[in-house]
Phi, psi and omega in degrees: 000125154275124182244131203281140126297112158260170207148165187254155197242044169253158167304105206226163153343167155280326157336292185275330202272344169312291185304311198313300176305302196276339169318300182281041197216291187314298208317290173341294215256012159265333187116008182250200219212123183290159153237120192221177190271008144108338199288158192244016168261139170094186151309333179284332146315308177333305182284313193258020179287292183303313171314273170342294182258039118269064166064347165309153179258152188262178176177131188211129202223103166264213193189136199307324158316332180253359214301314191320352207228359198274172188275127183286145186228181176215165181307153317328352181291186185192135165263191171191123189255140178238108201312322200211183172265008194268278161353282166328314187268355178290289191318296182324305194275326173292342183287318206254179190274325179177136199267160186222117197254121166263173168325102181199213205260216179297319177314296200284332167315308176301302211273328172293335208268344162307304189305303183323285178326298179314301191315293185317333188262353156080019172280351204201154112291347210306124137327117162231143180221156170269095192253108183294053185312144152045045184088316205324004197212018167309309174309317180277341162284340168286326151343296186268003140308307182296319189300324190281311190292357185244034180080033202241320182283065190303017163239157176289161188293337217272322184260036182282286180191135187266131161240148195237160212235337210210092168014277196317313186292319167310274204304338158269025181252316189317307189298299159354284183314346058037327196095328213287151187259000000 
């Protein structure tokens, strides 16, 4: 499966890089193949630094304004330069099977709620789970609580989006969805 990631490419905390680490050791060592946003900084190094040495193949879609920072990779990986961030996030989502949103700023914020929108409007079936390290994303889920209970959402949040407390439980929700044993 390809699975996309957004995340932030900062420099973070064991909070967040723990889970992140162990997300991307399952990603690996199931066979499937990150799809990130290319950077060699940061949680996003974090992860695929954890693909790569559990055995995951990288794909990676940076964007030119960033190229300088993206990760060099060599065959079976793939970078891909993206004119703008508008491109990326198209690309980033026709590469994967389904997104996984870890912790970051506005960028990943921007990319989830985009992926979400599609979904909501039935442009995407793609799994997405929200993996809610160490709470950080409590608030927007009591949000998208608030969003369903007052009418903003026409679908239910559950058929939305999963949100998971714990790696393990995200990559066994992808796969299920999936089929995958």
């Amino acid at each position: 499966m390809n699975i996309c990631v957004f995340l932030s490419a900062a420099d973070l905390d064991d909070r967040y890089t723990r889970p992140a680490r162990e997300f991307a050791e399952l990603l690996g060592k199931g066979g499937h193949t990150l799809v990130w946003g290319g950077s060699e900084s940061g949680l996003m190094k974090v992860v695929a630094d954890g693909v790569a040495e559990a055995g995951g193949r990288l794909l990676g879609v940076s964007v030119e304004f960033l190229a300088a920072k993206a990760r060099p990779v060599t065959a079976p990986d793939e970078m891909v330069v993206a004119k703008d961030l508008a491109e990326r996030k198209a690309l980033l989502l026709e590469k994967a099977d389904a997104v996984v949103v870890m912790v970051g700023g506005t960028g990943t914020l921007d990319e989830a709620t985009e992926i979400l929108e599609l979904k909501k409007h039935g442009k995407t079936d793609k799994p997405i789970v929200l993996l809610n390290s160490a709470g950080f994303y409590d608030g927007l889920k009591e949000q998208f609580r608030r969003m369903e209970n007052e009418g903003f959402l026409p679908v239910p949040l559950t058929d939305l989006v999963f949100f998971a407390d714990e790696p393990v439980g995200a990559l066994a929700y992808l796969e299920e969805s999936q089929g995958i044993e």
